[in-house]
Structure formats: C-alpha cells, structure tokens
N, C-alpha and C positions, 0 to 999 in steps of 0.2 A: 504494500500500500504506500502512496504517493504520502510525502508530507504534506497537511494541507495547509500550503502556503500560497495556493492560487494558480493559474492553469498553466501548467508545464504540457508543450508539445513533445517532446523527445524524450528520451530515454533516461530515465535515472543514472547516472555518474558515466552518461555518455561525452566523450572527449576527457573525461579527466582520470589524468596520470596515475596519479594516489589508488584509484581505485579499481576499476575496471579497466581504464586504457582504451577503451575500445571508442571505432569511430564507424558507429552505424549510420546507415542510412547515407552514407559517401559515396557519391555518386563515380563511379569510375573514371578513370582519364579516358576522354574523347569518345564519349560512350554516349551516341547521338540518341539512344531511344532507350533512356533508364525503367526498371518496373519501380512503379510506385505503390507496388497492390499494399503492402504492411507500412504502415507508418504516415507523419504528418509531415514532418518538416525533414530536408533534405538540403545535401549541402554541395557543389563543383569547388571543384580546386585546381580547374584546366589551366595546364604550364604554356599551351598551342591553342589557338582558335580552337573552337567549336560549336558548333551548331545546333543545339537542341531539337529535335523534328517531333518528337513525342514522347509523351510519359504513360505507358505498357501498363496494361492492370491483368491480372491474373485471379482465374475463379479456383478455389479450391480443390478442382476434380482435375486444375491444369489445363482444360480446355476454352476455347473462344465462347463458347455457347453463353447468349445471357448475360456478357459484361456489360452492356448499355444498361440491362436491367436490376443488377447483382450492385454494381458502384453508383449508380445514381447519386447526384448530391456531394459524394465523395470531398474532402477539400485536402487539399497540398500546401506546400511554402517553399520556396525553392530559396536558398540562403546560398548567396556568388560569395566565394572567399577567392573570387580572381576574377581579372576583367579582361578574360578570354571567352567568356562564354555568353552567346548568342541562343534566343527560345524564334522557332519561326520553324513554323511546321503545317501543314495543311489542316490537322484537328487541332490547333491549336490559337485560340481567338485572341488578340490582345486588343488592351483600346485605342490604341496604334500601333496601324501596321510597318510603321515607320522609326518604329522606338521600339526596337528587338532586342537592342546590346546592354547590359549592366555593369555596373562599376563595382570594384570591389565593394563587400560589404552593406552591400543594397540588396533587395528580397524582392521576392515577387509571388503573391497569392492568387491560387485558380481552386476553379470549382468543376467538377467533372459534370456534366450535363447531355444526354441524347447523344453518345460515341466523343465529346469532343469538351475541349477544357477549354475553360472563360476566366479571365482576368477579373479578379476583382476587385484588387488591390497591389500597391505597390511602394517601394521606397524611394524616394528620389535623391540620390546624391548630390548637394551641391557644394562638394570641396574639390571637387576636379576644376573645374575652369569655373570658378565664382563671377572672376573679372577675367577678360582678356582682350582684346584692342583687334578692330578688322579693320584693314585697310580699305580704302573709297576712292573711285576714281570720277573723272568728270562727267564722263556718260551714263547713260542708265545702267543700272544694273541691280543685281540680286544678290543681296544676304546670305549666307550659310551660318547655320547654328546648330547647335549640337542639347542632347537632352540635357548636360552637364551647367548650361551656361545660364547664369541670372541675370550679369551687368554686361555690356558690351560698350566700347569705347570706340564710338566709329571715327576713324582716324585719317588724314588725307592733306594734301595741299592743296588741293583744288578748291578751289570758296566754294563751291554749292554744287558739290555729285549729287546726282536725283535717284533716290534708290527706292526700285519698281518692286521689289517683292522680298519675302523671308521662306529660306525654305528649310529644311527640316527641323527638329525642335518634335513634340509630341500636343497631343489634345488637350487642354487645359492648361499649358505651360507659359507663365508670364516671364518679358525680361525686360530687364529697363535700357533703354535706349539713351545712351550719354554724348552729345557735339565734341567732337575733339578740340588737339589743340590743332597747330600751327594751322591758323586760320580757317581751320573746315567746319562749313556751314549748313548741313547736308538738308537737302529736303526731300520728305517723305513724298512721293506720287500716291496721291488718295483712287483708287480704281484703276489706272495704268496697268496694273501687275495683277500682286492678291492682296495687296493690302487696303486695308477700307477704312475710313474715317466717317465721324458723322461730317454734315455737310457734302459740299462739291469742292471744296478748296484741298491744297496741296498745304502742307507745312513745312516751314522752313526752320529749323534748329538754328539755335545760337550757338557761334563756337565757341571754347574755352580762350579766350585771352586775359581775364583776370577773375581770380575768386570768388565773383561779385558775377560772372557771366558765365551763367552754367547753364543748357536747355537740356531737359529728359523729360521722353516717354516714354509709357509700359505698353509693350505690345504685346499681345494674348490671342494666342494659337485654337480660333472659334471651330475646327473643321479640317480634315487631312490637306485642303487646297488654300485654307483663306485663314489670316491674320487681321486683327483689327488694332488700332493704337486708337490712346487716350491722349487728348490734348490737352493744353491746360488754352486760356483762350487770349492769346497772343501771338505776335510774329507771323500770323500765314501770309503766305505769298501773297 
C-alpha cells in the first residue's frame, strides 16, 4: 500500500538508488512504437532523434482483439529527459500538428480514445530561447518561431522591414514582439500575410534608441494558418 501522501503515478522507489534501482517504465532507445499497456507515466532518454509513431497497448490473452474496447479512456504521461525525441504518428492527435518536438524535461498527456490517442495536456518549456533576436530585412517577409520562444527582438538596419507573416510556434502560444535597436522600425502588415489586427491599418513599431522608446506587441497563435497581434493604440502607419 501507497503512503497516503496524495496521487503518485509511478512506481514506488522507482529510479531510486537506495532502494530498488530500478527504472520502469523507460522507454527504450529509439524505440518508435513503445507498449504502454501497464503503467501511467513513462519516460525517453533518446541520445539520436527519434520519432515516436505510436504507443502499443496489449490485451491480456496477447492478442489485437478488442483493444479499442478493453483501453478505452486509458491515460499516459510521456516524461522527455532528452530533446531528441519527436511524438507524430498517424493515431496519434496533438493540438498541433506543428509542435511535435519537446524539450528536455517537458511532459506531454494523452488519452486513449476509439484506436487513437489525444492530447490533452502538456508542459511548455520556456528556458530554451526565453529571448533571442531575429534578424529583419527591408522587404517583406516572414517570421520563424519556435514552440521555445516568448520575447523576440526583431532586429535590423533597415528603418521599416514590413513583416507579412509568423510561422511556426503552436495553438494558443503568445510572444511579445520587441523594435530593435540600430534604428529598426519594423511594421507589422495587418492581412498581407497571416497576421490580422483589429482594424485595416498596418503598425509600425518604434525602434529602440533610448530607454524611454520601446514599442511591443503580443502576438497569439489563433489557428494552425493565422496569428493575431495586440496593439496598444499609437504609431500606425
């Protein structure tokens, strides 16, 4: 019997040294289709890429007969203790199909459902790239962001690159949009691309040249195509 100290998924004095040693539920190296029939929570430790394509369930008699009906409901936890390893599999549903990869130390909960596992939760790492600086040029162009990223420092010499779109990033993911320095001014295209503002005007950010002149918006990832930013209500073109 459990101490009853409240809801333990794992194994009693699983991973510890002292006691048992033992590391159940350790999802093999490069082991694209692990069974998850016994147990809640699971763990990779992938040293090489790998691909997760499916999580295996097994009925007691060994046979396929009846797993849609036998696991119903079923829930998992997948625990990454490496950021090698990739879930993207044809039964396997996330809330974006775009945001497959995890970072160390990040988790990810499904629900087994009619042959096929659903996301229903997840951790989101943001000590990988919290802040990091993208370069901006004078012509249109498109954003790249990553699930990692919260601040971005869009950064350039060009006074006013017009930047038409944001692309990857996941469903519900906010990031604050910061004007660089050495003079860059960038203005967001409101509909040109995917990004959408209320109104019909475009915005223009104020670059950083002194302490006192700082312009940011949050844009927020509404849809796998389309991004919408918050203005505050100054500076549009």
């Amino acid at each position: 019997m459990r101490i009853p100290y409240g809801l333990a998924l794992g194994r009693m004095n699983n991973w510890t040294a002292t006691y048992q040693g033992k590391t159940s539920h350790l999802i093999a190296q490069a082991n694209t289709a692990p069974d998850v029939t016994n147990g809640v929570i699971f763990f990779t430790t992938n040293s090489a890429a790998t691909t997760i394509e499916d999580f295996k369930l097994t009925t007691p008699h060994g046979s396929a007969y009846n797993v849609a009906g036998l696991f119903e409901g079923k829930v998992i936890k997948i625990f990454f203790k490496d950021a090698n390893t990739t879930i993207s599999g044809t039964q396997i549903f996330l809330a974006s199909s775009s945001n497959t990869a995890f970072s160390t130390n990040s988790w990810l909960g499904l629900i087994y459902h009619n042959s096929g596992w659903y996301e229903t939760e997840r951790s989101i790492q943001n000590n990988a790239a919290v802040s990091r600086s993208i370069a901006v040029g004078a012509t249109n162009e498109a954003i790249t962001v990553t699930a990692a990223d919260r601040l971005i420092l869009l950064a350039g010499t060009s006074p006013t690159p017009t930047i038409t779109g944001i692309s990857g990033g996941y469903i519900g993911q906010q990031i604050i949009l910061i004007a660089g320095s050495g003079g860059c001014s960038p203005i967001l295209a409101n509909t040109l691309g995917n990004i959408y503002m209320s109104g019909t005007a475009s915005f223009r950010m104020a670059g950083i040249s002194s302490a006192a002149n700082i312009s940011s918006v949050i844009a927020t990832k509404i849809s796998a195509s389309y991004w919408t930013v918050s203005i505050p209500a100054y500076a549009l073109v």
